[in-house]
N, C-alpha and C positions, 0 to 999 in steps of 0.2 A: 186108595181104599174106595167104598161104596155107600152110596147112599140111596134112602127109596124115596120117590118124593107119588104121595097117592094124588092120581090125577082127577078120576070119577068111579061113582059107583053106580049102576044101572043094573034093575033086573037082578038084584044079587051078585052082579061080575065084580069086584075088586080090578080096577086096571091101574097097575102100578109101573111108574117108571122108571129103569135103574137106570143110575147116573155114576158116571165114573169121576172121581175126582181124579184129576190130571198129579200126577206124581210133580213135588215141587223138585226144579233143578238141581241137582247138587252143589254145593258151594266151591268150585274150582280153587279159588282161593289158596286154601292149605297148600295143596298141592303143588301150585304155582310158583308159592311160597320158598317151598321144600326145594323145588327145582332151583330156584337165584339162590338159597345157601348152599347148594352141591354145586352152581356153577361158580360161585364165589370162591367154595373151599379150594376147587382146582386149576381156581387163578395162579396161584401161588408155586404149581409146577408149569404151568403155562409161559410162564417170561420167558425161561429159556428150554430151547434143547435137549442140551445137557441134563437139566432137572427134569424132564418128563419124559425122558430116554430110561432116567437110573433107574438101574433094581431096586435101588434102596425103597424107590417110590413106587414099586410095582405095585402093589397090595392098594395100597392107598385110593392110588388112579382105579383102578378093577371096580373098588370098590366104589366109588362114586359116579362110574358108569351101571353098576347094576342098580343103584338108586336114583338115579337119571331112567333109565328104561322102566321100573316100576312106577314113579310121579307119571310119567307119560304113559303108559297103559291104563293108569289109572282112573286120568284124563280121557281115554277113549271109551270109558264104558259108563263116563257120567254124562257133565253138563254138553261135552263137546260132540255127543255123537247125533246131536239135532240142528246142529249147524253146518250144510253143504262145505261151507267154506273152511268152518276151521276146521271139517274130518278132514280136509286136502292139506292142509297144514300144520294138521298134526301126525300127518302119516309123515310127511315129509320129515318130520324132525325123528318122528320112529326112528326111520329108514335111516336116518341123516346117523343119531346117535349108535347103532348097532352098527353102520358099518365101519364106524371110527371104532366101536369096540373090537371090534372082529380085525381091524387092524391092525390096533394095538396089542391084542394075542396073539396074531401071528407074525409081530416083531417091522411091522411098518410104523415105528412108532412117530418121526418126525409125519408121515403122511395124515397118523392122525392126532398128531397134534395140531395140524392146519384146520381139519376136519370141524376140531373142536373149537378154535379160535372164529372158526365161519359160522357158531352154532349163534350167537346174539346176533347177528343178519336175518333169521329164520324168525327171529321173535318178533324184530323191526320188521319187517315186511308182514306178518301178522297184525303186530299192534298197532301200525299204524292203517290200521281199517277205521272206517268212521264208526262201526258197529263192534270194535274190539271193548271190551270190560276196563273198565279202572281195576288194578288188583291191590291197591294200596300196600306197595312193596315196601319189606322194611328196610332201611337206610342201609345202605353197607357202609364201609370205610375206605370209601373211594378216592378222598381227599391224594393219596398216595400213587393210585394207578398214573397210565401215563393219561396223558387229555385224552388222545383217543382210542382207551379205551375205557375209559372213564365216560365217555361222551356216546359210547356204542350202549353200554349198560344203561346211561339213563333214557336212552332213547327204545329199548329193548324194551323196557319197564315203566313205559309210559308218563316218564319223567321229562316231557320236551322242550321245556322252557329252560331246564337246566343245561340238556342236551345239546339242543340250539345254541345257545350263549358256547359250549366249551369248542361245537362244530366252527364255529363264526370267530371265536380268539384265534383257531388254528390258521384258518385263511389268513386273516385279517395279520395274523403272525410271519407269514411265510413270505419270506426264506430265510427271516432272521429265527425262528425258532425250531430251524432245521430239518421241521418235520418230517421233510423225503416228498416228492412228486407225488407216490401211492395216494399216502395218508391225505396228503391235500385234495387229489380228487373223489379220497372215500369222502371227505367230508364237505368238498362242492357239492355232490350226489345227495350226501343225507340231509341237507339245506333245503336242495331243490326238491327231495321225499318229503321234506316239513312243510313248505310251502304251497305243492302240488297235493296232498294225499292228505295230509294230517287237519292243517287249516285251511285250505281253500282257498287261498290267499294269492290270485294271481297277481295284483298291482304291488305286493309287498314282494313277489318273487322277483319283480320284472327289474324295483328298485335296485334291491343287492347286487343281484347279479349283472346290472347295467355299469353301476360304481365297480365291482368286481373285475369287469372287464377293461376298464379303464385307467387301470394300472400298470405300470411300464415296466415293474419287476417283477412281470410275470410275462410266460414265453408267449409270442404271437399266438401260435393256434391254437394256444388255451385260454387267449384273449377273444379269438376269432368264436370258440366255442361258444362262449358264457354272453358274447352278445345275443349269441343266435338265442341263446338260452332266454334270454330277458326279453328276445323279441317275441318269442314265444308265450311266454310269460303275461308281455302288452296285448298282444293278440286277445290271449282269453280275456284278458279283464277288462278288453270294451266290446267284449260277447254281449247282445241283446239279453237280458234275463229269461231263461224259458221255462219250460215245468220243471217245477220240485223236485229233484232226483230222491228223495223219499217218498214221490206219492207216484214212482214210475212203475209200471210194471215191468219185467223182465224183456220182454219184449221189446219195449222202448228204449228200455237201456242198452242192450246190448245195441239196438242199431244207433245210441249213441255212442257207443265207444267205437264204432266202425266207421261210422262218420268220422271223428278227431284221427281215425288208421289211416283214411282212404288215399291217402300218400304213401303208405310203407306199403315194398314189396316183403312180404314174408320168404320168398323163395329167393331167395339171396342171403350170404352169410352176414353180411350186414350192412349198414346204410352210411351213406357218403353226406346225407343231410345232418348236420351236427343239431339242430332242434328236437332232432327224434327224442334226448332224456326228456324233455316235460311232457312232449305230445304223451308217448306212451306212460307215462306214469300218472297223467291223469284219465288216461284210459285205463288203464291195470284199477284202479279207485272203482271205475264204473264198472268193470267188468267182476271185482267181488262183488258191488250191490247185487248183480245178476245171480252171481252163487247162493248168497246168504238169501235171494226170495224165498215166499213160501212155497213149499213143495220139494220132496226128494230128491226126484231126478224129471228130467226134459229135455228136449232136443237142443233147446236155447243154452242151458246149461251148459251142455256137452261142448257147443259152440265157444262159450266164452271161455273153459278151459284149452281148448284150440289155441287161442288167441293170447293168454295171460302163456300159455308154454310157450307162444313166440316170441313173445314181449320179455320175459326177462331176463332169456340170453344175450338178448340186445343191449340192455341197459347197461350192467356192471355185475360182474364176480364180485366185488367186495362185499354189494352190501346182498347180493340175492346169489349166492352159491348155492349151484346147483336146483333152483326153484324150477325153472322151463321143465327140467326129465322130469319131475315130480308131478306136475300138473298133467305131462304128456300121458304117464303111464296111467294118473288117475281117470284119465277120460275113456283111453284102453278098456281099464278095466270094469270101468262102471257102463261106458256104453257098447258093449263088443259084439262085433259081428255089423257094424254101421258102417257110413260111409264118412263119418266124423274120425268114429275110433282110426280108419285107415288112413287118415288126412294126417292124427296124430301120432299113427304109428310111423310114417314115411319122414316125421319130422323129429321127433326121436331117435329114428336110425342116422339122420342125416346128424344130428348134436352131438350123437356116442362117438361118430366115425369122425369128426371134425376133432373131437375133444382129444382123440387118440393119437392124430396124426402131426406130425413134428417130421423133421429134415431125415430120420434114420426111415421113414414111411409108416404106415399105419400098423396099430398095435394093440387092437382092441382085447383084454383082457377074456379070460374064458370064462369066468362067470358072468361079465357080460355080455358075451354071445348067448351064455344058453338064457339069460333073462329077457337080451333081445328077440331071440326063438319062443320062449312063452308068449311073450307080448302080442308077436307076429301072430301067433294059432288062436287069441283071440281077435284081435283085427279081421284077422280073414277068414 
């Protein structure tokens, strides 16, 4: 709304000045809300297969996918469309949720049930921003889930201390409590997400995962890993103190997360340095502060989306599915016709063609080629 506020009066001139009150945010909340009891309700066909295959449940499932895409449109036309960083992540979960729908109607239904199961990775890599919202989520009845995925939701929802605790039983469990190789390195990874991104806590990351490694019923070169992990870990936390990453401008930051890169070759499928999970994921932390500055769009911007699409195909599918194309196409799209947008067009194509190809040779789908053909016309 508007307000007049009269400055002076001269000569009989009235000079008045209108003043716009800033519209207050809308409260995400509800919505967010909405979203954890539709993904809750379709926990329940989620366990197996079989149950989110059947007809019987077709309706059901339809159905709390088109209340999933409604919460999230929702979401883009309130609180979320003034934040660089979360419009990149909440396109992502668009994108993410429609094309598990679009799946699911045309009868790939195990493909999107994985889809779905990847969808509390999307929120963790969100929420744990230093600048992500408390959304004071209400309790579900988790007590029942399995630990991890019990451990995935509370970490989704910004419940981390509960999170941490069920991530660190599973470890600290294994191999007596059978969890599978998978599960144990989703949940070394989302440790090291707590440690790295969440609390900042490199001398506490360095501890865990020092003792972690030092276990003899676990295999060598996941022994080998989790030291490099902790030495990484000591590295940063006898880092000199430098400026305030809250009083940094964009500028700063981004060439601090380029600094902590300047060992990763990005033009390689991936790296032989097992320390790469901390380096990058405490870069991935800097390189949101860069997004969320103030301001729309900037070259810097554009930059640090570069940079987070190469980062986190490296790290882990488990907990960041599909994030790198997401990032890639938002830089595309938001800065086209550059020499950025082409940087990430060329790594984009290089993720689809890699994703595709398996021992029968490459097999890249026809809608994404003509999506890789859009992308390309603006790029170039």
């Amino acid at each position: 709304y508007f307000y007049f506020l009269v400055l002076h009066k001269h000569d009989g001139i009235l000079l008045v000045l209108v003043l716009q009150q800033p519209a207050k945010a809308e409260d995400p909340r509800p919505s967010m809300h909405g979203m954890a009891a539709e993904i809750t309700a379709l926990q329940k066909f989620l366990v197996s297969d079989a149950d989110f295959s059947s007809s019987a449940n077709e309706k059901a499932i339809q159905k709390s996918f088109a209340v999933l895409t409604e919460h999230l449109d929702h979401l883009g036309q309130g609180t979320f469309k003034d934040d660089p960083a979360l419009k990149v992540n909440l396109s992502l979960l668009q994108s993410h949720v429609k094309d598990a729908s679009r799946s699911f109607g045309q009868g790939s239904k195990s493909f999107a049930r994985y889809m779905m199961q990847s969808s509390l990775q999307m929120c963790i890599a969100c929420h744990t921003r230093k600048k992500a919202v408390d959304f004071s989520w209400p309790e579900p009845n988790a007590k029942d889930l399995p630990p991890i995925d019990r451990a995935d939701y509370f970490f989704a929802t910004r419940q981390f201390q509960k999170g941490l605790k069920d991530y660190e039983e599973i470890v600290n469990g294994y191999p007596g409590n059978h969890a599978g190789q998978w599960n144990l390195r989703k949940s070394l990874l989302a440790v090291a997400v707590y440690y790295a991104r969440v609390s900042e806590d490199p001398a506490a990351g360095a501890t865990f995962f020092k003792k972690v490694s030092e276990r003899d019923d676990l295999p060598q070169y996941l022994r080998e890993e989790l030291a490099a992990w902790s030495k990484e870990f000591r590295s940063w936390s006898k880092e000199k103190p430098g400026a305030n990453l809250e009083k940094m401008g964009e500028r700063e930051l981004l060439a601090k997360a380029k600094k902590i890169l300047r060992h990763d070759d990005f033009s390689i499928a991936s790296s032989s340095d097992r320390s790469f999970h901390v380096r990058r994921l405490r870069a991935s932390a800097i390189l949101q502060r860069v997004l969320e500055s103030p301001g729309e769009k900037s070259p810097l911007k554009a930059d640090a989306l570069l940079l987070l699409g190469q980062i986190y195909p490296r790290l882990s599918a488990s907990l960041f599915f599909r994030f790198g194309d997401m990032y890639l196409k938002a830089c595309i799209t938001d800065y086209p016709k550059t020499s950025v947008a082409r940087s990430c067009y060329v790594a984009l194509e290089h993720a689809v063609t890699e994703g595709y190809t398996g021992s029968a040779g490459t097999n890249v789908p026809e809608d994404e080629q003509v999506e890789l053909m859009r992308l390309k016309r603006l790029a170039y």
